[in-house]
N, C-alpha and C positions, 0 to 999 in steps of 0.2 A: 504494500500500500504506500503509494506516495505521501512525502510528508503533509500537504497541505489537507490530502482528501483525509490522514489517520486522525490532523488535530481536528476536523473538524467533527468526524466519529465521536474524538473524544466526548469535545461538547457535551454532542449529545448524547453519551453515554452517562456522562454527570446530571445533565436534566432532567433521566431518566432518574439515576439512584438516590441523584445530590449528594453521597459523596461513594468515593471508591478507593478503590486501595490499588499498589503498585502493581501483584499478582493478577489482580482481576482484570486489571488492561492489558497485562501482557496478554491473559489469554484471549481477552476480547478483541484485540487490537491484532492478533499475529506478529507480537513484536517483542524485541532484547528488554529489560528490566532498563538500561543505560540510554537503551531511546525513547520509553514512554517517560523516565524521569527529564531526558531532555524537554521533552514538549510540555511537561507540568510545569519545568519551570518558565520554557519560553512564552506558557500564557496566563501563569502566574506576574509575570513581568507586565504583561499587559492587562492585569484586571481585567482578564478574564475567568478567574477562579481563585480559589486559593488554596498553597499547598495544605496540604495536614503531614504527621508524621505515618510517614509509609503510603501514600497517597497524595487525594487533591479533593474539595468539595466546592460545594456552589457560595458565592457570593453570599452575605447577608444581600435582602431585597436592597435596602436604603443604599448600600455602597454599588450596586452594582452597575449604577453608569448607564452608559450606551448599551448595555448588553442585555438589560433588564428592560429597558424602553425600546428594545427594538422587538424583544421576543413579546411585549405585551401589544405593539403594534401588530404582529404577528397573529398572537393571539385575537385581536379583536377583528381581524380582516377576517378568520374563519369564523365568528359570531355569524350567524344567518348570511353566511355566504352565497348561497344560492339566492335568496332573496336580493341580494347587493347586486350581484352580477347582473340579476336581470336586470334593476334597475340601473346599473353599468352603460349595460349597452342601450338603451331606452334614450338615455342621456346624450350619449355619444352621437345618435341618429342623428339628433336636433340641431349637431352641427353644423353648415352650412361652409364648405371649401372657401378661403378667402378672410374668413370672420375671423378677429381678434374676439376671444372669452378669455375670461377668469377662472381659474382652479381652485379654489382653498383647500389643504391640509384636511384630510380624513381617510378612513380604510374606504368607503363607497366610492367616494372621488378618485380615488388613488385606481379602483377597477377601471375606472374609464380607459384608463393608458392602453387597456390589451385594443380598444374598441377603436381607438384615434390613430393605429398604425399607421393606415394608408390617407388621411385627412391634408390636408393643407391647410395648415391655420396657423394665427398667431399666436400663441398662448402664454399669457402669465399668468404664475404660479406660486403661492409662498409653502409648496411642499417640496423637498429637495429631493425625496424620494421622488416622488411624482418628475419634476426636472429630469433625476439622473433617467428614470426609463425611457420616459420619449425620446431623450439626448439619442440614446444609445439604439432605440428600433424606429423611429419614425422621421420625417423630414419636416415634422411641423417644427415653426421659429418658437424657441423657449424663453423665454424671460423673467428672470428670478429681482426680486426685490432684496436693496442690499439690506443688513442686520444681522443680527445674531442667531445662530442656529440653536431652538431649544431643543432638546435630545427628546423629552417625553412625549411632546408633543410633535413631534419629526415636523417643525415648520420653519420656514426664516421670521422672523420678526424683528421691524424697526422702531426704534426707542423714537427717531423723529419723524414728526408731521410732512415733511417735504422728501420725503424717499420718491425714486422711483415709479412708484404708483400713482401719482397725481398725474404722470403724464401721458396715462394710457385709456384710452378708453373702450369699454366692449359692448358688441352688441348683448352678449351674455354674461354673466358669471354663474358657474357650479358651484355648487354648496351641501355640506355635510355638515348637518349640527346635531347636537348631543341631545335634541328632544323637538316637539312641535307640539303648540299647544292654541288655545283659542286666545291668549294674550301675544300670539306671536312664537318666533325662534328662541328657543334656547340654549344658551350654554351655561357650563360651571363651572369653567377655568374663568377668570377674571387676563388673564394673560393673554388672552384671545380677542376679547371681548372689540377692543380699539384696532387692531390690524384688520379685523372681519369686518368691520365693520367701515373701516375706510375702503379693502375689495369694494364693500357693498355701494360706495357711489359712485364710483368708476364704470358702473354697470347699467346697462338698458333696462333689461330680462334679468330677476333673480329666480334662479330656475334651484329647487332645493332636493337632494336625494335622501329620500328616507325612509327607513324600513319600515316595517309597521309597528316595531319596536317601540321606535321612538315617538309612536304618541301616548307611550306611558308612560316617560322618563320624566318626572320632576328635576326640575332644576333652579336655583335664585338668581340669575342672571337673562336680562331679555336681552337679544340681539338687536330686533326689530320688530317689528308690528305686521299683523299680515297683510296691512295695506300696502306692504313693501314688495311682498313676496308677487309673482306673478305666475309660478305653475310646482307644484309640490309631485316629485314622482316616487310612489310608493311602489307595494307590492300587493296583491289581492288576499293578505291577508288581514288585512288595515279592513277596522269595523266598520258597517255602512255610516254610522252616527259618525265618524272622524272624518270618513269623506265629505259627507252633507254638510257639516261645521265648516269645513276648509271653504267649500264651494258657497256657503250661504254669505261667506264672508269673501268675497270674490275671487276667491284662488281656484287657480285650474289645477285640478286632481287626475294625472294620469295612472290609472292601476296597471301593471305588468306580472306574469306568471313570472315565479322564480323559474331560476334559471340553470340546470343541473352543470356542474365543475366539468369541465374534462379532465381526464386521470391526472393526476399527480398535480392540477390546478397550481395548487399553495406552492408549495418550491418552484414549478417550471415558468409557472405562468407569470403569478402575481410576484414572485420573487421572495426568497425567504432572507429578510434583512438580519437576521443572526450571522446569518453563513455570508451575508456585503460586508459585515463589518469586520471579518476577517481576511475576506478576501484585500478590504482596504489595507491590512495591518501588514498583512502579504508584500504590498507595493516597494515598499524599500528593501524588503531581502531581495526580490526579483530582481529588483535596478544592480544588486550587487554580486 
């Protein structure tokens, strides 16, 4: 087993047990006791674990970084993934070859990217994630906003009012928010709240993707009001009384069948951001 494909094994062989000992990788791994201690230590070095004596075990959650906000991004993209995806590609249709849209930071937003391959658009984006995949498989223009990249919530964010984004404007913006409710959008990060909500005037069309989940998720932070919103795309399992509400309040309600993964979706497709941020860590031994 090459070394990058055994560390990454390892990983996952600790996500598995959370923690493990020197013997039991050798034999899991097919490898000498001197080269599973190498790689303990070499991702030990990089907080990616930590050793123990005669082994290595998972992170406490609170210290674990990028590696813990990436696997929980992870984690929440396969939350009603079929449902997302449908509404993915639902999304994606509405595009029109030529248009500048907005993206915002989320797992439903972030499926759009399988859908936007072959598009030609302008696209800006405050998900870096979302950024790096179109960079890398499609020919639409990407445009990130400058700031600070927060790790748990994998988005860029700028501390001032005159970024980038004032100077763009779209016929659309996509949106993923943490809830939908009759007083409007919600979120519960407070972190969020000012960069979304700047997207949000830049934009013609607030076009919002939402599972049916999220018209149950309470949250104390309103984004906007639904006189903002102009089309909510859910999934057909959002109750008929959520649709009616949406629509009595003038928002157009598109329903969409979920939408079954093709094999191995999560890794091949959507990309598994555990296994990017090693490969990123990768980059300098390669150059060398």
């Amino acid at each position: 087993m090459i070394k990058h494909k055994r560390r990454k094994r390892l990983l996952k062989l600790l996500a598995e047990h959370q923690s493990v000992t020197v013997p039991q990788l050798v034999t899991w791994l097919s490898s000498s006791p001197a080269t599973v201690r190498r790689d303990i230590g070499w991702l030990a070095e990089r907080n990616l674990l930590t050793r123990t004596r005669g082994g290595a075990a998972n992170l406490p959650q609170k210290v674990r970084g990028l590696a813990h906000a990436s696997e929980t991004f992870q984690n929440n993209m396969q939350n009603n993934a079929e449902r997302k995806r449908g509404i993915a590609r639902c999304a994606a249709a509405m595009c029109d070859d030529g248009e500048t849209i907005i993206i915002n930071g989320g797992t439903t937003t972030f499926m759009m990217a399988e859908f936007l391959v072959d598009k030609q658009l302008k696209i800006l984006t405050n998900s870096f994630l979302m950024a790096e995949r179109l960079l890398t498989t499609s020919e639409n223009e990407i445009i990130v906003p400058g700031g600070k990249v927060y790790r748990e919530q994998n988005v860029i964010l700028s501390p001032f009012d005159n970024d980038i984004t004032q100077h763009h404007y779209a016929a659309k913006i996509f949106m993923g928010v943490y809830g939908v409710s009759l007083l409007g959008l919600l979120e519960a990060d407070p972190l969020l709240i000012q960069a979304e909500q700047r997207l949000i005037n830049q934009a013609e069309q607030l076009v919002v993707l939402a599972d049916s989940s999220k018209f149950s998720c309470k949250a104390g932070l309103i984004l906007c009001g639904l006189g903002r919103v102009s089309t909510v795309i859910t999934d057909t399992h959002a109750s008929d009384a959520a649709v009616q509400q949406l629509e009595q309040n003038g928002v157009r309600v598109v329903t969409v069948e979920p939408e079954a993964l093709p094999p191995d979706a999560v890794p091949a497709t959507y990309g598994n951001v555990f296994d990017s941020q090693l490969e990123a860590l990768y980059q300098p031994e390669i150059s060398h």
